[in-house]
LUMMAR-793083 format. One record per residue: residue in one letter; x, y, z of N, C-alpha, C, CB in turn. Coordinates in steps of 0.001 Angstrom, whole numbers, plus 500000, padded with zeros to 6 digits. Atoms other than C-alpha are relative to their C-alpha. Glycine has a CB too. Layout:
N
AXYZXYZXYZXYZ/...
end
This chain:
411
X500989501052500208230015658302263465500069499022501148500223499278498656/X500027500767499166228907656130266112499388498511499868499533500669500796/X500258501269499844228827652995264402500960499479499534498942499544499552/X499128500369500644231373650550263376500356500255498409499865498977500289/X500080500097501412233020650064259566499302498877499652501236499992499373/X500635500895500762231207647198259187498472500842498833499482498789501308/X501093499298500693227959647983256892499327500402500883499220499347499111/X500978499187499660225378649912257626498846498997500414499673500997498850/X501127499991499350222589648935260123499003500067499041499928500977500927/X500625499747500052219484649211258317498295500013500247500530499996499591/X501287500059499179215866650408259425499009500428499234499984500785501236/X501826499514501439212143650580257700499492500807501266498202498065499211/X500857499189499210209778653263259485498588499493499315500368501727499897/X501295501064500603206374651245258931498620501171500961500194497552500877/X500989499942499552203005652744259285499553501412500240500041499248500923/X500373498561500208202811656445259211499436500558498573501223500756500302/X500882499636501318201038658406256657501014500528499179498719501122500182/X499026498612500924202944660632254147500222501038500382499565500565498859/X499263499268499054204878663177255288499113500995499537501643500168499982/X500936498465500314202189666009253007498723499975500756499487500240498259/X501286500224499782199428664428255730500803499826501354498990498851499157/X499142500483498497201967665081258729499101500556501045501754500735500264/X501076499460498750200154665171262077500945499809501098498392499033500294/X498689500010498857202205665109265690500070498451499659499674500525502015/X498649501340500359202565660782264917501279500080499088499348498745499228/X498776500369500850204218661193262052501320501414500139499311499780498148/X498889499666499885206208664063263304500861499483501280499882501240499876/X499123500535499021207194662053266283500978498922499178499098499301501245/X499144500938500927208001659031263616501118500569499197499136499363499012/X498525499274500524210535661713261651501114500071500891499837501479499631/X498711500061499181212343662406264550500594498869500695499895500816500918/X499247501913499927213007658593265144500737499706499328499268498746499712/X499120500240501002214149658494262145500919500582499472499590499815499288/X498629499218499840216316661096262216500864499438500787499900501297500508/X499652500356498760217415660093265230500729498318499521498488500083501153/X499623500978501042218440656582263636501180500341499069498839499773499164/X498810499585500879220232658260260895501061500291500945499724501276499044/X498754499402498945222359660205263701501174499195500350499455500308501403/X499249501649499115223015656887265216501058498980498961498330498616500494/X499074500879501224224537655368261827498980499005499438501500499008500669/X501136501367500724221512653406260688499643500993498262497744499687501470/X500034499638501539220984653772256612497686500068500064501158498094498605/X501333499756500013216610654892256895499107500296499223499833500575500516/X501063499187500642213569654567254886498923499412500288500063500199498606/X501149499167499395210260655917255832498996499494498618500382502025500265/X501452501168500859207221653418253926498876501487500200499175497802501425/X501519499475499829204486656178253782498990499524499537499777501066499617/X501592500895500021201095654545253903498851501198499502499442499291501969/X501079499230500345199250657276252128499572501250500696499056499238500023/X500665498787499745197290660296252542498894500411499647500531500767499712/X501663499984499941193737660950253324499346501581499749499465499421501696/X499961498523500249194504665136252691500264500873500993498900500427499529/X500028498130499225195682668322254252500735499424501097498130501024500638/X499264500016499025197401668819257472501650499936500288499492499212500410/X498171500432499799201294668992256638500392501484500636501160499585498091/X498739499023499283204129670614258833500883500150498797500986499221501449/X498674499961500419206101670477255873499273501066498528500919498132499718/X500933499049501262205387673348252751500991498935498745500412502529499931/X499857500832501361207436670642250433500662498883500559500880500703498697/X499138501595499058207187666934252096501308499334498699498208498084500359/X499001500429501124210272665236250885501199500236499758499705500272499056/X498276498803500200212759668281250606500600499508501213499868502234500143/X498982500018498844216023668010252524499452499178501441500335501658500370/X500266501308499188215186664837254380501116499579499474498644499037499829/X498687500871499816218351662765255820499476498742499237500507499659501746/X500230501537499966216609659401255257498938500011498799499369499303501621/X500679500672500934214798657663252208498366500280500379500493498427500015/X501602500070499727211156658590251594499457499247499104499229501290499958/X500525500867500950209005656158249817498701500356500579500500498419499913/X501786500067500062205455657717249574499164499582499582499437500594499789/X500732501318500705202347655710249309500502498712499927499786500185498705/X500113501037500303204113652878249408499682498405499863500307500226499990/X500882500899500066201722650254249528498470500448499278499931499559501384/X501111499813500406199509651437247067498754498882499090500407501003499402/X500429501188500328198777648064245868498877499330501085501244499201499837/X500556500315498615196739647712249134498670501218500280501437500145501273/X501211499066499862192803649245249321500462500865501427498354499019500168/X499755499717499069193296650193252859500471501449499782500708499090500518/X499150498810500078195777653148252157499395500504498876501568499818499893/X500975499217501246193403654496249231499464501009500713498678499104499235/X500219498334499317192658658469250124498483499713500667499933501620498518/X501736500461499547188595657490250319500266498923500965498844499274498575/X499741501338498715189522654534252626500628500724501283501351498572499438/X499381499462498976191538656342254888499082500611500629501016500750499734/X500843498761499409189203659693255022498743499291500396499671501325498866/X501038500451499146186131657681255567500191499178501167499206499387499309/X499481501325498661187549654965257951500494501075501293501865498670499356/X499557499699498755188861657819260242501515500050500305499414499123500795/X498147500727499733192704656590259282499800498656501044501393501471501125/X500621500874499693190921653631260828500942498747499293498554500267499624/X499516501112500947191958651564258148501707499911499437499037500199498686/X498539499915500074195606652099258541500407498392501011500630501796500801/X499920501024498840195312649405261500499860498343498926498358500358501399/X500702501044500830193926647045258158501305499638498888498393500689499188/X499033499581501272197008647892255810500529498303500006501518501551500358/X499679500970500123198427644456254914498624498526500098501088500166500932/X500672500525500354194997642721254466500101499484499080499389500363500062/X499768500079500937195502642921251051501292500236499530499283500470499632/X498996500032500474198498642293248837501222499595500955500039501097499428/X499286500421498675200384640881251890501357499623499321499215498636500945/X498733501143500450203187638661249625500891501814499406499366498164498131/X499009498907500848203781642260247622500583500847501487498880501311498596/X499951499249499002203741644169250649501759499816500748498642499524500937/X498183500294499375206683641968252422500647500256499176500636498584500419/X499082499721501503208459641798249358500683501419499776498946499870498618/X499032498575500322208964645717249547500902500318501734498563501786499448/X499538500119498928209814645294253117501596499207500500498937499498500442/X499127500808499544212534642859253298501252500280499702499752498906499688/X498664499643500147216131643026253893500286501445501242500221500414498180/X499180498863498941216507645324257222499838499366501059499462501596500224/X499670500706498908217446645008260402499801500299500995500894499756500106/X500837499598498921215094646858262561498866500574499511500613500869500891/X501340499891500272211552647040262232499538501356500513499243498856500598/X500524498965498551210247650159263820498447500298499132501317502002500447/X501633499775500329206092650584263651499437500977500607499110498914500341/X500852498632499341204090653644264095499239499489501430498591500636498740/X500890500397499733201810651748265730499558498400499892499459500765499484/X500093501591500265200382647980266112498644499816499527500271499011501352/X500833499945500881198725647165263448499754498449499344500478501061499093/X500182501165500853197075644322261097501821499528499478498792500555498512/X498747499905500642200926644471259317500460499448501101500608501329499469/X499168500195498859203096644444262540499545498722500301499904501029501158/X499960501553499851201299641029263326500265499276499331499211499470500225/X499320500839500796201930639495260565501189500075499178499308499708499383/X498480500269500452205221640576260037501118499603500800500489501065499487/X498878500198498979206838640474263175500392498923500204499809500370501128/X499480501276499130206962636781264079500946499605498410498401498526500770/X499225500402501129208287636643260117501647500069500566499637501074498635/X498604499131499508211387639254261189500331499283500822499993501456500586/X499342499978498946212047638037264255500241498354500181499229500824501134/X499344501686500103212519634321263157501533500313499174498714498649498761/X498957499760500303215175636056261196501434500940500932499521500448498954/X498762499864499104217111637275264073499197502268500233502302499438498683/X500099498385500129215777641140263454499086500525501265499209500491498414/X500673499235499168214736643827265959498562500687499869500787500813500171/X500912499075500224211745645753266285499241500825501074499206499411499323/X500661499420499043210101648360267565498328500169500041500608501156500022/X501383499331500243206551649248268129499499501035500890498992499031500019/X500097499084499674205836652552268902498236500093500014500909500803499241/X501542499851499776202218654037269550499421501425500169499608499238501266/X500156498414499868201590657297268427498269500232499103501693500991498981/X501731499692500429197668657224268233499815498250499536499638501543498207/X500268501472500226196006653268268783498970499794500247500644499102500590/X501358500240499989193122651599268093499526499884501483499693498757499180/X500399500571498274192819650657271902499711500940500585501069499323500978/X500370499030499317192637653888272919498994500890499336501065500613500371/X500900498991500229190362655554270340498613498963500472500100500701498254/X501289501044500144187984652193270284499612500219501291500245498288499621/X500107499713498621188477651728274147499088501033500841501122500286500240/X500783498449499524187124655238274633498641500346499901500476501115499254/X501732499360501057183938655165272409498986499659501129499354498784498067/X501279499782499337180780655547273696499168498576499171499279501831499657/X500790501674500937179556652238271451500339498563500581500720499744498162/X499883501435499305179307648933273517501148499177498894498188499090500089/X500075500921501065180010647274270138501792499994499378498659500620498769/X498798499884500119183349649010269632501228499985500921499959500804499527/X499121500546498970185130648391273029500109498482499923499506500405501368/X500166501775499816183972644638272207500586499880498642498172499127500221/X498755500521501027185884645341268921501689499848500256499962500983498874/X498703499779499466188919646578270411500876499053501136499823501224500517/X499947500876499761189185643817272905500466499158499280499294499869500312/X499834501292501131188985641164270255501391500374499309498576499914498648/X498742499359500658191778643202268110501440500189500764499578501374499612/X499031499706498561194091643696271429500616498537500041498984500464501728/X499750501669500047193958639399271391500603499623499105498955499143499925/X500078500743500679194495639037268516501523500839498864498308499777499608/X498565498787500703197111641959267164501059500248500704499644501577499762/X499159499575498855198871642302270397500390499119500866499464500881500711/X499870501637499244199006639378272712500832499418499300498701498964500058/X498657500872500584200681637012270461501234500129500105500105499938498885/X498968499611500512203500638974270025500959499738501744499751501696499141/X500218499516498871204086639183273752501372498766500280498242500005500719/X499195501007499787206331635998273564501355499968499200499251498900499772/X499135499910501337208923636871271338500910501132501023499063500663498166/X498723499197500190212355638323271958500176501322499258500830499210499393/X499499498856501498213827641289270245498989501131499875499927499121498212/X501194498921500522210549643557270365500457501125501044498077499418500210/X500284499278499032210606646607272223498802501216499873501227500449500315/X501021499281500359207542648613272937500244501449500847498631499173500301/X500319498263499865207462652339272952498462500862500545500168500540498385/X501325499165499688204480653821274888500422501268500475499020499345501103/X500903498508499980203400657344275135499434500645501224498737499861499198/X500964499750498833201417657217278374500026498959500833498609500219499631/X500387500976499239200533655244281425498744499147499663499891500540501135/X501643501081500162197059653794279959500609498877498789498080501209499106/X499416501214500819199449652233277105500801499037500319500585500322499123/X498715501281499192202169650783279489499181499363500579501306500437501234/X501038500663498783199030649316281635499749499118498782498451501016500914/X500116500625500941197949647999278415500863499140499345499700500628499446/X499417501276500705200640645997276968500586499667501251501081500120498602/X499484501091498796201203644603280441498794498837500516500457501011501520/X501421500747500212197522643585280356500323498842498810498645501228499423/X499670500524500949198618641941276678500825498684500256500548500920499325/X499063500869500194201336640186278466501312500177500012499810499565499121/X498806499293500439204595642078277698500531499847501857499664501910499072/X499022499566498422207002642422280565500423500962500201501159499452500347/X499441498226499910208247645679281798501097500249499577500175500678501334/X498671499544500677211795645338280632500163500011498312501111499012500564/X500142499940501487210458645294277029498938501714499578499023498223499488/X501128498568500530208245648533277455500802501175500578498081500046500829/X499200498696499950209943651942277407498957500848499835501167500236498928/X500696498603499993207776655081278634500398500743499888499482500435500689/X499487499068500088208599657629277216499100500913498753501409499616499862/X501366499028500785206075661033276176501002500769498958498921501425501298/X499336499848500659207716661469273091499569501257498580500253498693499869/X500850498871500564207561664913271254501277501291499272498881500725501554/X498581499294500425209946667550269433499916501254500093500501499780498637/X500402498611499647209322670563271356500860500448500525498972500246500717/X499176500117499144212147671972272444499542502144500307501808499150499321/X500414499067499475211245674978274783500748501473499876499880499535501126/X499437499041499738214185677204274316499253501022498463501739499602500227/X500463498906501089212303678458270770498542500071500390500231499553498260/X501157499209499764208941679310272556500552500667501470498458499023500043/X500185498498499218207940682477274749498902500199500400500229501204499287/X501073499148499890205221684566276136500095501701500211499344499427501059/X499793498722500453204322687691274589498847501161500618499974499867498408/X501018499529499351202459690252276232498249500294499416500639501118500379/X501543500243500720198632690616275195498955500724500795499497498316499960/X500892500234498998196587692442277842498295500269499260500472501103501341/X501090499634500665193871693362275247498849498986499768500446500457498858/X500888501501500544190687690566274613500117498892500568500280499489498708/X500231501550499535190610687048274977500311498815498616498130499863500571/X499664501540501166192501684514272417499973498267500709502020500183499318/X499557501273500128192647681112271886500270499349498867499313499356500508/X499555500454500868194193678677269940499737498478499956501154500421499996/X499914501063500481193470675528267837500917499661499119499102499793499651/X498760500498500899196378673585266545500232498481499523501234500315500777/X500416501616500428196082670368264771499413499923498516498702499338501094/X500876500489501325194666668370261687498366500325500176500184498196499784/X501132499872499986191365669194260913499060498821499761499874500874499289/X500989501390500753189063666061261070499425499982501305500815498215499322/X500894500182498480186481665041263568500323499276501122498795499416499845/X499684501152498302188488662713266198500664501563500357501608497910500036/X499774499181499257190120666087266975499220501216500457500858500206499643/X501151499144498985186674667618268378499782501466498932500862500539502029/X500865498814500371186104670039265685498768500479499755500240500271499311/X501621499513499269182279670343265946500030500647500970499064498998500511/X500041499449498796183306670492269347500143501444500015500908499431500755/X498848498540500613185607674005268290498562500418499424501774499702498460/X501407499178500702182583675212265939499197500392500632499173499407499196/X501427499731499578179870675100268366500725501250501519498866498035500572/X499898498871499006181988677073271189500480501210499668500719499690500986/X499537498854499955183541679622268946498724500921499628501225500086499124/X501178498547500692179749680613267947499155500253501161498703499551498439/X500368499946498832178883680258271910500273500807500588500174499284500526/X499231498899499239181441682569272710500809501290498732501386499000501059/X499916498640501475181495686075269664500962500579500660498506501320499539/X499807498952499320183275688070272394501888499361499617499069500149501817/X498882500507500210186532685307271723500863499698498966499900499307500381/X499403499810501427188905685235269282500629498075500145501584501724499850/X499574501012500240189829681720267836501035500045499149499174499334499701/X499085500262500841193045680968266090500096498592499443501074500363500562/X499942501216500512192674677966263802501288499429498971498778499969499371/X498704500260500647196185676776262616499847498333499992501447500691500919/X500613501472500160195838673363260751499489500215498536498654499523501216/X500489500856501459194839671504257509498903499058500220501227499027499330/X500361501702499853192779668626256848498792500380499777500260498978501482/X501247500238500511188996667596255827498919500830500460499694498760500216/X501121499339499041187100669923258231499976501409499650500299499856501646/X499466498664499952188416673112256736498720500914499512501402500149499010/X501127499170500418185218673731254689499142499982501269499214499437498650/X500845499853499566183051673130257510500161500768501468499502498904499845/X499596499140499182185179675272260035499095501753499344501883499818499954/X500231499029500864184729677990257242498164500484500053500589499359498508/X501517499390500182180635677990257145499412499739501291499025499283498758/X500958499654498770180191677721261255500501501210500397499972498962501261/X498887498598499698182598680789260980499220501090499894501332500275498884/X500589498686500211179288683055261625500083501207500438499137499952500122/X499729499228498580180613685116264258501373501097499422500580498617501563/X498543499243500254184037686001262212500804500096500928499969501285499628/X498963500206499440185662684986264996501264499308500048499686499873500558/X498858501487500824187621681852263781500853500681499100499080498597498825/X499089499352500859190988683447262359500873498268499288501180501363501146/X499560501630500787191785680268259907501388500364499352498718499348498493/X498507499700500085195362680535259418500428498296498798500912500066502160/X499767501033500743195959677435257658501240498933500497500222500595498707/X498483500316499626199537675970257231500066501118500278501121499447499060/X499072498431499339201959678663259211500959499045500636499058501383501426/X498398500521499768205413678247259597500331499891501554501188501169499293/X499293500233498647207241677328262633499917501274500624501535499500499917/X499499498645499366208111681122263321498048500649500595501110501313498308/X501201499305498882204666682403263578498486499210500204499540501666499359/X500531500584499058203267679127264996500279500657501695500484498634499727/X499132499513498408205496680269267918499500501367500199501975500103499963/X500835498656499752204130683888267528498500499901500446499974500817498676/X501408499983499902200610683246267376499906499175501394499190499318498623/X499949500565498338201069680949271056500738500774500326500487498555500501/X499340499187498884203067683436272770498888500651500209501301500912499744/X500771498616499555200513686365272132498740499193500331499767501400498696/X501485499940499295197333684333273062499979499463501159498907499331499308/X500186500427498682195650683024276390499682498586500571499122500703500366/X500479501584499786194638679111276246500398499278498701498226499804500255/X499847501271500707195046676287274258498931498776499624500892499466500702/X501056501244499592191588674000273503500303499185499348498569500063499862/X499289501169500111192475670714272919498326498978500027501393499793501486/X501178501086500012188719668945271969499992498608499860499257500232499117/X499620501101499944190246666068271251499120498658500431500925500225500660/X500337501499499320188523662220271116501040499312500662499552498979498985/X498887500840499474191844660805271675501297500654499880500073498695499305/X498589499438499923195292661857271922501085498900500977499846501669500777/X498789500898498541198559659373272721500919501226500786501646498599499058/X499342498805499361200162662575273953499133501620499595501729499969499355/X500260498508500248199514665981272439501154500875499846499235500564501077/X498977499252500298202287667576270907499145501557500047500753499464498504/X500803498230500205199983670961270554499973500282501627497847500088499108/X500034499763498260199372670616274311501470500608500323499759498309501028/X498706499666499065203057670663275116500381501273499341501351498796500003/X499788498336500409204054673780272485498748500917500828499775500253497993/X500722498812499365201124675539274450500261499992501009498748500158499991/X499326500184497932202490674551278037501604500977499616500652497283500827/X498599499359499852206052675986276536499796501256499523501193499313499239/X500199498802499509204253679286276188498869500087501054499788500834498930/X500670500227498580202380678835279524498727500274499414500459501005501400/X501426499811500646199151678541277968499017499130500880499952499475498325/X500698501520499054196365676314280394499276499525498389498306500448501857/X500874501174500330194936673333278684498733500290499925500081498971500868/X501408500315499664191209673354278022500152499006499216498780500971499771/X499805501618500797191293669656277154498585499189500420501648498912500747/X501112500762499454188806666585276683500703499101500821499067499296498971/X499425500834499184189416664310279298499567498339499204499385500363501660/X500412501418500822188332661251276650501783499736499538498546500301498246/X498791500384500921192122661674275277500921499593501371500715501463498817/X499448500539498808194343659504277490501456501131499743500232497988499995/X499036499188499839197164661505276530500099501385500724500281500110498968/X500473499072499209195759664604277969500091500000501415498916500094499733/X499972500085498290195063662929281009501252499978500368499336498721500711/X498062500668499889198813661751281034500485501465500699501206499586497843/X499246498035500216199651665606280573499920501023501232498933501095498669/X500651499461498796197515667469283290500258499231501209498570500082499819/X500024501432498779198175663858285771501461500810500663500325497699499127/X498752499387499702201652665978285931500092501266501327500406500612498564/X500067498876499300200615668839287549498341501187499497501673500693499629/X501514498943500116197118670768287734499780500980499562499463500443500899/X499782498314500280198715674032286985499821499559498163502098500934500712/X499785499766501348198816672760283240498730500247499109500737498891499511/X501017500435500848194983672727282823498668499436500373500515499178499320/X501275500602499506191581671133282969499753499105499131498847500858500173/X500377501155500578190338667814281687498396500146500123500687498696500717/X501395499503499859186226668341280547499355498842499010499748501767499487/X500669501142500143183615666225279619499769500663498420498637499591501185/X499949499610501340183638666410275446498766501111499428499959498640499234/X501529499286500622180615669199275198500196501269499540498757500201501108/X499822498271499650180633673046274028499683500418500977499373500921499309/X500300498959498860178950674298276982501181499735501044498382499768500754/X498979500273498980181873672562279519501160500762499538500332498468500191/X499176498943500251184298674239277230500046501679500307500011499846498913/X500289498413499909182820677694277229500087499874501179498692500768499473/X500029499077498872182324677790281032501570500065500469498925499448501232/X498600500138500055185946676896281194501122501291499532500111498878499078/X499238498658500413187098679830278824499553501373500519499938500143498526/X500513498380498987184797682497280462500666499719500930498304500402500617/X499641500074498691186530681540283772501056500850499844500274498661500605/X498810499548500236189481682111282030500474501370499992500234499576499047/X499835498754500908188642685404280275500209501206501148498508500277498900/X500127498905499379187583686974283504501107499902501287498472500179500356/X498843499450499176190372686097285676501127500643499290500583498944500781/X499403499180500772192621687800282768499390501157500608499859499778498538/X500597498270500037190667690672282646499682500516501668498141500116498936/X500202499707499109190064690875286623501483499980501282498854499255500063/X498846499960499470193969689973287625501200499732498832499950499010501140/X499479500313501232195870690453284698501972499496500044499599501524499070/X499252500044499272199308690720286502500234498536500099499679500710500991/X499878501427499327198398687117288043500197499291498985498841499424500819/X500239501097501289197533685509284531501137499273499612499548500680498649/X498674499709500732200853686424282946500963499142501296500380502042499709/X499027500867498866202753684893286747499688498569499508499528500209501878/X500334501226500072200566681865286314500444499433498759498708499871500204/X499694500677501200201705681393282554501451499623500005499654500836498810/X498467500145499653205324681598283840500046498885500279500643500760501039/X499891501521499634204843678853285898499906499197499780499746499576500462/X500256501614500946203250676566283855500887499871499096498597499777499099/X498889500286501393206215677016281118500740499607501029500721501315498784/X499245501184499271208417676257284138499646498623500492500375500439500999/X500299500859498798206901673598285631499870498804498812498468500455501181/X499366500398501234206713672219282050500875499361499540500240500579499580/X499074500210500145209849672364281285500805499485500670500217500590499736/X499239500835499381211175670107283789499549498807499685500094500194501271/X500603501215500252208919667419282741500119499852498654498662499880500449/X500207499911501257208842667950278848501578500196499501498912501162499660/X498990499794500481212421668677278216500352499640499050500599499852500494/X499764501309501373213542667472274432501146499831500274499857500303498222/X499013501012499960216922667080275381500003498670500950501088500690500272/X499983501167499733216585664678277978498974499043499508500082500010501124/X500339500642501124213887663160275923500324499073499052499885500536499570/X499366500323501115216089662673272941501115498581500810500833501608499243/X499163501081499869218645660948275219499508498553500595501005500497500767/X501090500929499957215822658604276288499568498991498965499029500686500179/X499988500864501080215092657831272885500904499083499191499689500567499376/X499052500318500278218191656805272276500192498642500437500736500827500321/X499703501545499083218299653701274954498356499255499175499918500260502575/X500760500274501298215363652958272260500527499570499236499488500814499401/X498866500182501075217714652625269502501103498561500881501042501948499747/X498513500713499197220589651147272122499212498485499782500472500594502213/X500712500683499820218248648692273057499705498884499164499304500593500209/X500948500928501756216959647137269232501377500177499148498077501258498816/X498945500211500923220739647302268094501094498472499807500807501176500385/X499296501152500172221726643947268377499304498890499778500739499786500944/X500571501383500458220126641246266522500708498812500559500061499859498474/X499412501465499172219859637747268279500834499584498651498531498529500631/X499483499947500646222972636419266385500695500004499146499942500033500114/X499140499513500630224470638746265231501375500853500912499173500778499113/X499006499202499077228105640124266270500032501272499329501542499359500164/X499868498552500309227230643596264630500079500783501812498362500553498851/X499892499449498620228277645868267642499975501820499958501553499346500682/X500506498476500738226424649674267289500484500565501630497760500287499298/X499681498715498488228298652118270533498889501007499487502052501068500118/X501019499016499762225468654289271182500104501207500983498970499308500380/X499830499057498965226110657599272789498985500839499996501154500692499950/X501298499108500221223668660280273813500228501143498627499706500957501600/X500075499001501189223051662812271319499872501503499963499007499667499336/X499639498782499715223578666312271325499060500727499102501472500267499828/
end
């Protein structure tokens, strides 16, 4: 154990959904909180609801290190299934509108804050916490700034603005916070806010670790693969309209979530192989044996699906609207293409693809090598993990307090 006998450290995980509505945030937020436990901190995980479908887990809950408390703020419209699914998970950013006094009340008594995300809540809790001496983090695994930021609606960059002032800024003066970004458009952003650089930690945070993917041979057809929640910020129209653009391609749709019926009735082609949930093992099967990865995406703070398809050398057909994407491809060119959100930019993208397969097949299979190496020097989860760690190191000492947490890397 790498913390003293004094008591136990303890840490809330604020702002993720329920673990049966897990999407890559909230599996980046598990492995924080694992990661926490490791460290000697006592952890429980506030789930804010669930809007339906999309879990990594076939029974959220089971054999978890750390405390789950699902739903819990159900005293609070915001996190209501219809609130969520229509808002977009929109209204996760709103959570602590309502019932605010009950809300703290289930909150209080720890000694590091850590937030999915910066949210309605996080402002009005943090300057509470951190008059009490307590740490916090705020992490940013999918933010209003970057989906609003992005939109094509005058009306909603002039919301996101206002919300940036008014959710983010403030905080900017305060001790004890440390912010977790994802990407370069979020570290630009809370330096825009105000923040100083020795309070912001970049780091593309993801739990892919490369030595359990491969590439499997395939020279037959033309696959691709969709991997993700099913809902419309992750471009499935987009997905519908190119798998009935392109009959000749095989789609693999692995994923949950609200879109499933309407995957199901653009599925005229019978090309769309709807896989559903699928286990770890033949997630990893089904990306070895195919040839791309589309990634339609409105927004993305990273792309955990991106990186399992880079660690079977898969190229990117990505939207270039998701800053995380850009982040991803900004690495190296070999990982991909960034395209303007349409079916037809996709399709000419995957025909390119299909026919340098089928016209240098030899080359394809070199080029997929490379991109898993070239990858894997940048994506690594162990050095990652020990990254996340000076995260932890970092938010372990409340102004004070003489609690004293030795932090070593993690194995």
């Amino acid at each position: 154990m790498t913390v003293s006998e004094k008591d136990l450290l303890k840490a809330a995980i604020i702002g993720s959904l329920d673990l049966d509505c897990m999407g890559g945030g909230e599996a980046n937020t598990v492995m924080f909180a694992n990661l926490l436990v490791k460290l000697g901190y006592e952890v429980t995980y506030f789930g804010s609801g669930c809007a339906g479908g999309g879990s990594h887990l076939q029974e959220p809950g089971k054999n978890l290190i750390f405390k789950y408390y699902p739903s819990a703020y159900r005293h609070d419209p915001m996190t209501h299934p219809y609130v969520l699914r229509t808002s977009r998970l929109l209204s996760l950013g709103l959570v602590g509108l309502f019932g605010y006094k009950r809300t703290r009340k289930l909150l209080a008594g720890y000694d590091l804050y850590y937030f999915a995300n910066p949210t309605l809540l996080s402002r009005k809790l943090i300057p509470e916490v951190h008059s009490e001496g307590k740490m916090v983090i705020i992490a940013n695994h999918g933010t209003f700034f970057e989906y609003l930021g992005n939109s094509s609606m005058k009306f909603l960059r002039i919301v996101s603005n206002i919300a940036g002032k008014f959710l983010i800024e403030p905080l900017s003066s305060f001790d004890n916070i440390v912010i977790h970004t994802q990407n370069s458009f979020q570290t630009g952003y809370y330096r825009k806010c105000g923040f100083r650089d020795r309070s912001i930690m970049e780091i593309p945070q993801h739990n892919v670790n490369f030595d359990d993917y491969g590439i499997s041979s395939n020279e037959g057809g033309f696959s691709v693969v969709f991997l993700g929640r099913l809902t419309e910020s992750k471009g499935i129209h987009v997905l519908t309209e190119v798998a009935e653009m392109n009959p000749e391609i095989i789609f693999h749709i692995m994923g949950r979530g609200p879109m499933l019926n309407v995957i199901k009735s653009a599925n005229v082609h019978g090309n769309m192989i709807i896989h559903g949930y699928v286990s770890d093992q033949d997630k990893r099967r089904i990306l070895a044996s195919s040839d791309a990865i589309i990634v339609p995406s409105v927004f993305e703070s990273l792309s955990i699906a991106s990186i399992e398809g880079l660690a079977c050398g898969l190229p990117l057909v990505a939207s270039k609207t998701a800053q995380g994407l850009q982040y991803i491809i900004s690495k190296n060119s070999i990982f991909g293409k960034l395209l303007p959100r349409d079916a037809e930019s996709f399709s000419l993208e995957l025909r390119r693809l299909r026919r340098r397969k089928e016209s240098a097949y030899a080359d394809y299979v070199m080029e997929r090598k490379m991109r898993r190496e070239a990858a894997m020097k940048i994506f690594d989860e162990k050095d990652l993990l020990n990254e996340l760690v000076k995260i932890a190191k970092f938010s372990s000492y409340p102004s004070g307090s003489d609690r004293d947490l030795k932090i070593s890397t993690v194995n």
